[in-house]
C-alpha positions in Angstrom: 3.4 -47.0 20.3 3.3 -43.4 21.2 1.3 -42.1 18.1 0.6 -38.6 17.7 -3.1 -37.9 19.9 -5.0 -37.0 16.5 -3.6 -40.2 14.9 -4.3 -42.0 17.5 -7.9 -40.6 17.5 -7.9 -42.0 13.8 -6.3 -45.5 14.7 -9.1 -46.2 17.2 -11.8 -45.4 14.9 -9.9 -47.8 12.3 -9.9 -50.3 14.9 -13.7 -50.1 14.9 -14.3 -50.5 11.0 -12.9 -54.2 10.7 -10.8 -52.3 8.3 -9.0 -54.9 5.8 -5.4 -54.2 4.3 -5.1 -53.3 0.7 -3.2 -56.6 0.3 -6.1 -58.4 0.7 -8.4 -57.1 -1.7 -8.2 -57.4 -5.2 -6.2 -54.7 -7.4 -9.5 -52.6 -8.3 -11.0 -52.9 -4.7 -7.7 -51.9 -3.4 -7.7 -49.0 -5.4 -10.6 -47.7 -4.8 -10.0 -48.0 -1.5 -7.1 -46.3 -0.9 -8.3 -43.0 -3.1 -10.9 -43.1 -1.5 -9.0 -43.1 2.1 -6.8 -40.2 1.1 -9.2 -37.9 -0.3 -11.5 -38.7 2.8 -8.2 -37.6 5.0 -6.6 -34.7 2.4 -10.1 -32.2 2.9 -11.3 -29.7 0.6 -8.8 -29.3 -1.8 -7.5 -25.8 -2.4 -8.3 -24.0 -5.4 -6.1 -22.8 -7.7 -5.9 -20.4 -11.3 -5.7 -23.3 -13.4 -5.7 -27.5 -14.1 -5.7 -28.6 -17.0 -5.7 -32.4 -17.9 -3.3 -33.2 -21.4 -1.6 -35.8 -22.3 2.5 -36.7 -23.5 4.1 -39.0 -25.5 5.5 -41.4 -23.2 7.7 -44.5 -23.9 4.5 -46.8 -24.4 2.2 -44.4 -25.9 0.1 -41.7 -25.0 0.1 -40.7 -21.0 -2.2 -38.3 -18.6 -0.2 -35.3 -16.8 -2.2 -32.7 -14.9 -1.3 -28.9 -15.0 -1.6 -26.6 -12.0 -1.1 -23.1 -12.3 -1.1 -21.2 -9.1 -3.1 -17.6 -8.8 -0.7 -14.3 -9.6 1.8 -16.0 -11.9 3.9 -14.0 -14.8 6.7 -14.6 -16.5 8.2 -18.4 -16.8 7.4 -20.3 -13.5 9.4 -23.2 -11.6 8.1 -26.6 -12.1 7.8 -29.3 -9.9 6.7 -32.8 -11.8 4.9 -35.1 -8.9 4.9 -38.8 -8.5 1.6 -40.0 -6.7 2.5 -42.5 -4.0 1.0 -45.9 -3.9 3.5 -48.8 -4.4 3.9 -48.5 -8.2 0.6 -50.2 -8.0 -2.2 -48.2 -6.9 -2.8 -44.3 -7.5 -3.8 -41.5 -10.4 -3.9 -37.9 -11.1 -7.0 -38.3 -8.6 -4.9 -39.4 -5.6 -2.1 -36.1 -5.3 -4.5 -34.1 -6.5 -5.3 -32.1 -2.9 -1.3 -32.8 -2.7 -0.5 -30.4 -6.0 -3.1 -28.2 -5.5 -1.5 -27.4 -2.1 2.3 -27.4 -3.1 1.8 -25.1 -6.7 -0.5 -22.3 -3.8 2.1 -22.6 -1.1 5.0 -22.5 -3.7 3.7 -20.6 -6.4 5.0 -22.8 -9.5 3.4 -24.9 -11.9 3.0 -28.9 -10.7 2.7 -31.2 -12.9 1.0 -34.5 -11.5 2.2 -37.5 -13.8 0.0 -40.4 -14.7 2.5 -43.3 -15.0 1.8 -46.7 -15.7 1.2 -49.2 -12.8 1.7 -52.4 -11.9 1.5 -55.5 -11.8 0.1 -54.5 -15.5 3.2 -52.6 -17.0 6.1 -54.0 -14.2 9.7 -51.8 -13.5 11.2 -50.3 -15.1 7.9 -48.7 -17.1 7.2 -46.3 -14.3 10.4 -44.8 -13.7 10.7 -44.7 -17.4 7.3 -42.8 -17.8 8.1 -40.4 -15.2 11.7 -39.8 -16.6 9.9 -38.9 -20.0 7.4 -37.1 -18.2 10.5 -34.7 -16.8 12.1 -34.5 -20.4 8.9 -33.4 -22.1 8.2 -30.9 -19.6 11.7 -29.3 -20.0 11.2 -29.4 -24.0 7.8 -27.6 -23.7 8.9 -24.9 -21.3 8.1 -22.2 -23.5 4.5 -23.5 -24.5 3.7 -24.5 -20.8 5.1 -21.5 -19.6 7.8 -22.8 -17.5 11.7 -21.7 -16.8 13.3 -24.9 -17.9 16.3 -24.1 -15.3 13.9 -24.6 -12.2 12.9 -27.9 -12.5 12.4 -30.0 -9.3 10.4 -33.7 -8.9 8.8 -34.8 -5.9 6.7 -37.5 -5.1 5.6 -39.6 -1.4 6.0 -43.6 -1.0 6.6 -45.0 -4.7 6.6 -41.2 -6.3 9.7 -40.2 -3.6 11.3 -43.5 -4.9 10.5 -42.4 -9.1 12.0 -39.4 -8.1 15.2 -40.4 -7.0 15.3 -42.9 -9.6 15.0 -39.6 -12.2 17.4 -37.7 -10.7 20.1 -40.6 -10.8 18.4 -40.7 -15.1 19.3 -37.2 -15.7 22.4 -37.0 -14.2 23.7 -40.0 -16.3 22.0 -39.2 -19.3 23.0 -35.6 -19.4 19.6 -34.1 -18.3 17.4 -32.2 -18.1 19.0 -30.3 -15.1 17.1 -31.0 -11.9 16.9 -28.3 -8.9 16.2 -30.4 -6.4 14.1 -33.4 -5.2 11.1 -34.1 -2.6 11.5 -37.2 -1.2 8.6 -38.0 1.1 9.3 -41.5 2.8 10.8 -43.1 -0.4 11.3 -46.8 -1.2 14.7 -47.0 -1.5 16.1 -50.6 -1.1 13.9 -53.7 -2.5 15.9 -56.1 0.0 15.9 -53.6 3.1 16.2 -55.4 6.1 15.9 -52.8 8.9 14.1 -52.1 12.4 12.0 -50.1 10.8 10.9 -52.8 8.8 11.0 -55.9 11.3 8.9 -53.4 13.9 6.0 -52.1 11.9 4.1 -55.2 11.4 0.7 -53.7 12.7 -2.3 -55.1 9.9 -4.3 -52.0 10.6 -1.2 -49.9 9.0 1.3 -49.4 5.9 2.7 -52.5 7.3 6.4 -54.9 6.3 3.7 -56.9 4.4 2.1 -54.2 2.3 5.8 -53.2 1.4 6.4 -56.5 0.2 3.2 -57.0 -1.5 4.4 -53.6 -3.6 7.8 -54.8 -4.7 6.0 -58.4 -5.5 3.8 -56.2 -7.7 6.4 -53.9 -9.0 9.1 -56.4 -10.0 8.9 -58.9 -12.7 11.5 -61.3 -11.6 13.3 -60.0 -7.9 16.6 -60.0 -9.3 14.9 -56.7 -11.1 15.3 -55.0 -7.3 18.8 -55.0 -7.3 19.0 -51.8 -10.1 19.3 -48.8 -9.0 16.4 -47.6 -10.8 14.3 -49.5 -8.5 16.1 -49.7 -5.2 18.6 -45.9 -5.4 20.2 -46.9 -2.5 22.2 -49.2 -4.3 23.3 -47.0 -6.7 27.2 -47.1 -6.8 27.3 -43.4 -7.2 25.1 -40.5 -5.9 27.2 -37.1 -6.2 26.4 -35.1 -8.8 22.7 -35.4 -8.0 20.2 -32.5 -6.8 19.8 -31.5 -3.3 17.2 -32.9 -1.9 14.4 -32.8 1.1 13.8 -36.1 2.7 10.9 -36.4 5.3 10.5 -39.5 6.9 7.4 -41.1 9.6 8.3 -42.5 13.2 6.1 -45.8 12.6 6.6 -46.4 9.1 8.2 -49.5 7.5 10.0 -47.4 4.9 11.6 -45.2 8.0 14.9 -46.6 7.8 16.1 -46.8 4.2 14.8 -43.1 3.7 17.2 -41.8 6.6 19.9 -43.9 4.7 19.1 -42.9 1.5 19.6 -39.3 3.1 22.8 -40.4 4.8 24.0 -41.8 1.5 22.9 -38.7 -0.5 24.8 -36.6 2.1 28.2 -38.5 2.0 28.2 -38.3 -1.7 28.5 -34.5 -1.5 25.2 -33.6 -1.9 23.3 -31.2 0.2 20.8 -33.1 1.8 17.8 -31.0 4.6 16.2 -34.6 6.7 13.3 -34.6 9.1 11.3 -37.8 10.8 8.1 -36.6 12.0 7.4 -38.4 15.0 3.8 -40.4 15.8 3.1 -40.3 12.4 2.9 -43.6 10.4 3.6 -43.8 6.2 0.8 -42.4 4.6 0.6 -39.0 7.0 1.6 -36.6 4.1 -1.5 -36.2 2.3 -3.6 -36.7 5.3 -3.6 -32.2 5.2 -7.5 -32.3 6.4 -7.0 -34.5 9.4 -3.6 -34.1 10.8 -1.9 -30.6 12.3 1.4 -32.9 11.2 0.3 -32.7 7.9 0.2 -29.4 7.6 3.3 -29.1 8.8 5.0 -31.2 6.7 3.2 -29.6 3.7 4.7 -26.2 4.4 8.1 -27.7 5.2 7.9 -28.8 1.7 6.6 -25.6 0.7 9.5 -23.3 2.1 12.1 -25.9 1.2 10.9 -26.0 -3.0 10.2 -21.9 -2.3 14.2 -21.4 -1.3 15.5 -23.8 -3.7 13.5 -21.9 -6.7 14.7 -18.4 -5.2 18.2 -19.7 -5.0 19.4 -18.8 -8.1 22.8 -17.3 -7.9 24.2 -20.5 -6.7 23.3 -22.8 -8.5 25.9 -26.2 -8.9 24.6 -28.2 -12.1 23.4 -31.5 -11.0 25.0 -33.1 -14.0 28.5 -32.0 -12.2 
């Protein structure tokens, strides 16, 4: 494998620690673990005006959202609603918080981190349903949360790019709320992908074909469920209509493969569709900001890309066709 030299740096030291896969441990121990890896590997997170911590009526009761409010803002603000990664099993407000408080600085809107319901406790669809409501209440409370309703984007990396392009494909069928665009960093997309990507990256000290499989065990209460489109959007029988959308993908990452697809797909269904692999990095390299130059890179890619598609505002196509 030709990883990237400060990756590489990083894997030897792993292979030092006896490090065990999340799929061995039990569901708390693997989540603390894994917060714990990613704010050891995101840095000092950046300050911003405002968080605020609140709570919405989602579709089994109360849920946690986190506001970000970047420095400088007047008037009504673009909003980007974020989807923590972590396999629909593992993750909170705590684990994209370094995440958010990067994107709302580098983009200048309001993010707001949702705290949907995991699983195995609450199985599919209750995330995708949370996060859908999360979107919807955000739109409804524009005014209050001083948002512009018509620049509305979600985002999210792993599980949160696959909530988010199960949303999109929610609003457009339901009507809305209209949806600018969507971040998609290294989505699931496909329950029953069988691809290189996933037959090659079988390494134990990674994001591996077995953690991917241990995720979708969690996620789905019978496999059968995989075959929706809300869990697996590649799929989906239909994808025009839907918003445009950034895709960023890992060289040695399981998930590689179905998130170029999901691109190609997106792309053949009319919709405009920006795709970058960033090469020696494996899954996970997005929020690694304080240890990786990729990082970074990747973080302002997604900064300009969110920045242009806010700006864009004379021509516009409604993603509900």
């Amino acid at each position: 494998m030709a990883f990237d030299p400060q990756f590489q740096a990083l894997y030897q030291a792993r292979t030092g620690h006896d490090a065990r896969p999340l799929y061995t441990m039990t569901l708390d121990e693997a989540r603390a673990a894994d917060l714990a890896a990613i704010q050891a590997d995101a840095g000092t997170p950046e300050p911003v005006a405002e968080v605020v911590d609140r709570t919405f009526p989602g579709p089994g009761g109360p849920l946690p959202v986190r506001i970000y409010r970047p420095d400088g803002a007047t008037g009504p603000l673009p909003v980007l609603v974020y989807f923590f990664g972590g396999g629909w099993t593992l993750g909170s407000l705590d684990t994209s918080d370094a995440t958010c408080r990067s994107l709302t600085n580098a983009v200048g809107c309001l993010t707001v981190a949702v705290g949907y319901r995991l699983a195995p406790e609450h199985v599919f669809p209750a995330a995708v349903e949370d996060c859908f409501a999360a979107v919807r209440w955000v739109a409804e409370q524009a005014g209050q949360l001083g948002a512009d309703p018509a620049r509305i984007a979600v985002g999210g990396d792993s599980a949160g790019g696959n909530l988010s392009a199960a949303v999109t494909l929610m609003a457009r069928d339901a009507g809305g709320p209209g949806l600018l665009a969507q971040l998609l960093v290294y989505p699931n997309t496909d329950h029953l992908a069988d691809t290189a990507s996933r037959r090659e990256n079988t390494d134990p000290l990674l994001f591996n074909d077995k953690s991917v499989q241990w995720y979708w065990d969690n996620y789905l209460a019978r496999p059968e469920d995989g075959a929706n489109p809300l869990a697996s959007p590649l799929r989906a029988a239909d994808l025009s209509g839907l918003p445009q959308a950034l895709v960023l993908t890992a060289e040695y990452d399981p998930l590689r493969d179905e998130g170029e697809a999901y691109a190609q797909r997106l792309r053949d269904s009319g919709v405009q569709v920006e795709l970058t692999r960033y090469h020696g990095m494996p899954h996970g390299f997005f929020t690694m900001t304080g240890t990786l130059d990729a990082a970074g890179r990747a973080m302002d890619q997604a900064a300009a890309y969110l920045r242009d598609a806010f700006d864009r505002t004379d021509d516009r196509t409604d993603p509900r066709g």
